[in-house]
ROZA-33525 format. One line per field, with one value per residue (C-alpha): x, y negated, z; residue number from 1. Coordinates in steps of 0.05 Angstrom, whole numbers. Layout:
xx: (X|...)
yy: (Y|...)
zz: (Z|...)
kevex: (NUM|...)
// end
This chain:
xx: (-386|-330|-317|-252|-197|-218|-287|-277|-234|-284|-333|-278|-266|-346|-358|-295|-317|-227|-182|-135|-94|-63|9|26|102|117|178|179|247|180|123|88|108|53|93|157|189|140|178|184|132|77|84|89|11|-16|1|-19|-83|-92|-85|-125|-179|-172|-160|-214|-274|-232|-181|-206|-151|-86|-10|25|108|137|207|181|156|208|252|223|255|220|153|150|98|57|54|42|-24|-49|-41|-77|-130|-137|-162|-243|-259|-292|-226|-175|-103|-36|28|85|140|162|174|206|232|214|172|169|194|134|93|108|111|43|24|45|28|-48|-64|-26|-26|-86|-70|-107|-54|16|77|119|185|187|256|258|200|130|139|157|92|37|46|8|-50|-82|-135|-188|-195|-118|-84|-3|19|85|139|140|151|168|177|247|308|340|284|325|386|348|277|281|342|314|290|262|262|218|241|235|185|150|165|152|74|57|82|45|-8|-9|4|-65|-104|-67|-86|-145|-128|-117|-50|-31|20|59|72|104|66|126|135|60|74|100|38|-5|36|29|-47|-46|-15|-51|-123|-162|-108|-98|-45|-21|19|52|97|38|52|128|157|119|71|15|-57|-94|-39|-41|-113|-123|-59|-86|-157|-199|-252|-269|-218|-165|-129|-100|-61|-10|7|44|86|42|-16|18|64|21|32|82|45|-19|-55|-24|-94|-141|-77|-79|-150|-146|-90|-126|-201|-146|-120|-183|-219|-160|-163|-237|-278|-345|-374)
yy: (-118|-77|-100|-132|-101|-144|-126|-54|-64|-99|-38|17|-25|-34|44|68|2|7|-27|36|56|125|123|185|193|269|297|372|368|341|389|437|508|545|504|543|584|543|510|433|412|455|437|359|369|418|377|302|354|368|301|267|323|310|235|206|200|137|112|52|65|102|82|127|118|134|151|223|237|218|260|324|315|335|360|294|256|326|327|244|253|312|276|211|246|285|215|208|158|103|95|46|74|30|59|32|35|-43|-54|-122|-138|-195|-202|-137|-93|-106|-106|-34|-22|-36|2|58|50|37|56|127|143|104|72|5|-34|-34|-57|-120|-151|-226|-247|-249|-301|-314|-275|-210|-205|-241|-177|-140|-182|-175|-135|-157|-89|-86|-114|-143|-134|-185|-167|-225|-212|-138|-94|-72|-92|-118|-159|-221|-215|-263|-262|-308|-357|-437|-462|-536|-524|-464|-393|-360|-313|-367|-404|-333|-333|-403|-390|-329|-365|-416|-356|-333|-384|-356|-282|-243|-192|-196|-221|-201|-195|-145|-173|-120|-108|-112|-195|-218|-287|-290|-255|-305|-363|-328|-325|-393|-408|-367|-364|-299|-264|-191|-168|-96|-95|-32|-23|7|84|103|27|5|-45|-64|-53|-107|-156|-150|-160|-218|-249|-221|-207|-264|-218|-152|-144|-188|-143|-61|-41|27|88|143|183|177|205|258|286|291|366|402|473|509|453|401|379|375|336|281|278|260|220|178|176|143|93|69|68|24|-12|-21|-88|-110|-153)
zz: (-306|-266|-196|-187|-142|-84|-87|-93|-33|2|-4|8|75|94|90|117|176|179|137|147|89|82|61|24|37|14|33|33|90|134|109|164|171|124|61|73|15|-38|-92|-74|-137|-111|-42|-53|-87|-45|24|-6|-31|43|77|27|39|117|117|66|116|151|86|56|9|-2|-11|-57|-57|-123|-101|-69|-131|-176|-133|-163|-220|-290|-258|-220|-266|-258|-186|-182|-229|-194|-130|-160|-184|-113|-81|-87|-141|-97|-51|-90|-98|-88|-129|-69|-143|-125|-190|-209|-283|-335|-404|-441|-381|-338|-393|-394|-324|-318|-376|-344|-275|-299|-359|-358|-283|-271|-208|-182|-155|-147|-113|-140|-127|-133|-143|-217|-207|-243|-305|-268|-231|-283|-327|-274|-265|-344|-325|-268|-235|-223|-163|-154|-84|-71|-28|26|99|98|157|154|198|141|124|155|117|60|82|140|95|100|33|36|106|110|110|43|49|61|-3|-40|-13|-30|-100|-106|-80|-139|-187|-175|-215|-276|-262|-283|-233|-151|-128|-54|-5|31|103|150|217|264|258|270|277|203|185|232|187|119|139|149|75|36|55|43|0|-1|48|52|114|130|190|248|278|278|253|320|306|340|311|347|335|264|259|307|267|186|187|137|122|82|25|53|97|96|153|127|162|131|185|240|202|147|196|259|263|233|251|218|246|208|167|242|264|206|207|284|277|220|259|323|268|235|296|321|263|258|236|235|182)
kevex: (1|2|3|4|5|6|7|8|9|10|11|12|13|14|15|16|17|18|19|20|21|22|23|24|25|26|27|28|29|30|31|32|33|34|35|36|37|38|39|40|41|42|43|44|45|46|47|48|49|50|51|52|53|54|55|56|57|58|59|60|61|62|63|64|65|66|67|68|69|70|71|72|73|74|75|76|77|78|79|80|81|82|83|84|85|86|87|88|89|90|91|92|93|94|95|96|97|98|99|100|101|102|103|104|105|106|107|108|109|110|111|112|113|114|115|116|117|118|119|120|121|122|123|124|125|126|127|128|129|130|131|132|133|134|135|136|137|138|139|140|141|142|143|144|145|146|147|148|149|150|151|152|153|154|155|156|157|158|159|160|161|162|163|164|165|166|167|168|169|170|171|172|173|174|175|176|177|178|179|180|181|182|183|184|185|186|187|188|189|190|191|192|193|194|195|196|197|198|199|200|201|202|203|204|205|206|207|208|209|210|211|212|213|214|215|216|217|218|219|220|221|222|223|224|225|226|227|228|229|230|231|232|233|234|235|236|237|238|239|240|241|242|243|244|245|246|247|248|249|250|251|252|253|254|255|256|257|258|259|260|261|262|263|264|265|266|267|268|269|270|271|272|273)
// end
């Protein structure tokens, strides 16, 4: 029987001994000096190519974000499969595409996102409710993670509004928290690293669920906060960097420079089970 999402999590996490996840952010106005004068599609593979190849010893997983790609215009589904299939096959693979329509829409969303690009999990938007996130979770392997908490400044303009007393988010988790018993897949949460007491509280709620909680390196949170205030155990937590680790150097260098920057990250990010 395939392992589930979670589980395959859980080993990713126990030989990486991190819960650091790569975020793979490409944007070619940011790539090091030996990219200049190649044509943007090229470059976008050949530098995820080259921080995947330097980074993989301490990733538990990888974060790819959808809109670089889709930037590229008609070579963009080209350069987003070569760059999926660039990440070693034991290391589980998040497409950051925060999708979030109903029915038939999501149906086909995750169609694509897993069966054609083959990802293992993948980004969701929650305000069209239940039926724009169940879609996701048919297949056991596959993985859902919920916008909650996020790590934006503009995360309080509806994030932090009072429903039945409690702030939204808040209402958002313990509904995806019921949701779960309906899925054959893994249902998470993405809780953003820069308010640690919301991710201390959404902890709290929703047991050992999945969070992917971006927001360490250049957003400025704090490592050891967010595992004192997240950690439940192997599979339930991955702390993203993208910035901090892809665009460590922007010289010759750049690969030595991610790899250091991501052996600093894991190691700050370490666990022992």
């Amino acid at each position: 029987m395939a392992l589930s999402f979670s589980g395959r999590l859980a080993a990713s996490q126990r030989r990486a001994s991190s819960v650091l996840c790569v975020g793979l952010d490409p944007d070619p106005e940011l790539f090091p000096e030996p990219f200049a004068g190649i044509d943007a599609v090229s470059a976008t593979v050949a530098f995820c190519r080259a921080v995947i190849d330097a980074t993989s010893a301490h990733a538990c997983a990888y974060k790819i974000n959808f809109a670089f790609f889709e930037a590229l215009g008609d070579d963009s589904v080209r350069a987003l499969r070569a760059v999926r299939r660039a990440v070693p096959e034991s290391i589980p693979v998040i497409a950051d595409a925060k999708r979030g329509d109903i029915g038939n829409t999501a149906r086909f969303y995750a169609r694509s996102v897993f069966d054609d690009l083959g990802f293992d999990a993948v980004t969701v938007a929650p305000y069209m409710g239940a039926d724009s996130v169940l879609p996701f979770l048919e297949d056991p392997g596959r993985a859902a993670f919920v916008l909650a908490r996020t790590s934006n400044p503009g995360a309080h303009d509806f994030q932090h509004l009072r429903t039945d007393g409690v702030p939204l988010y808040l209402n958002v988790a313990r509904a995806v928290h019921r949701w779960q018993s309906e899925c054959a897949g893994t249902l998470g949460l993405v809780v953003g690293a820069t308010a640690p007491d919301a991710l201390a509280e959404l902890r709290s709620a929703c047991g050992a669920m999945p969070f992917l909680v971006p927001g360490i390196g250049a957003q400025g949170g704090d490592a050891a906060a967010v595992l004192e205030s997240g950690y439940a155990g192997a599979g339930s937590l991955l702390v993203n960097s993208s910035r901090a680790i892809c665009y460590a150097s922007r010289g010759s260098d750049f690969e030595d420079a991610a790899a250091r920057a991501a052996r600093s990250a894991a190691r700050l990010l370490t666990t022992v089970e």
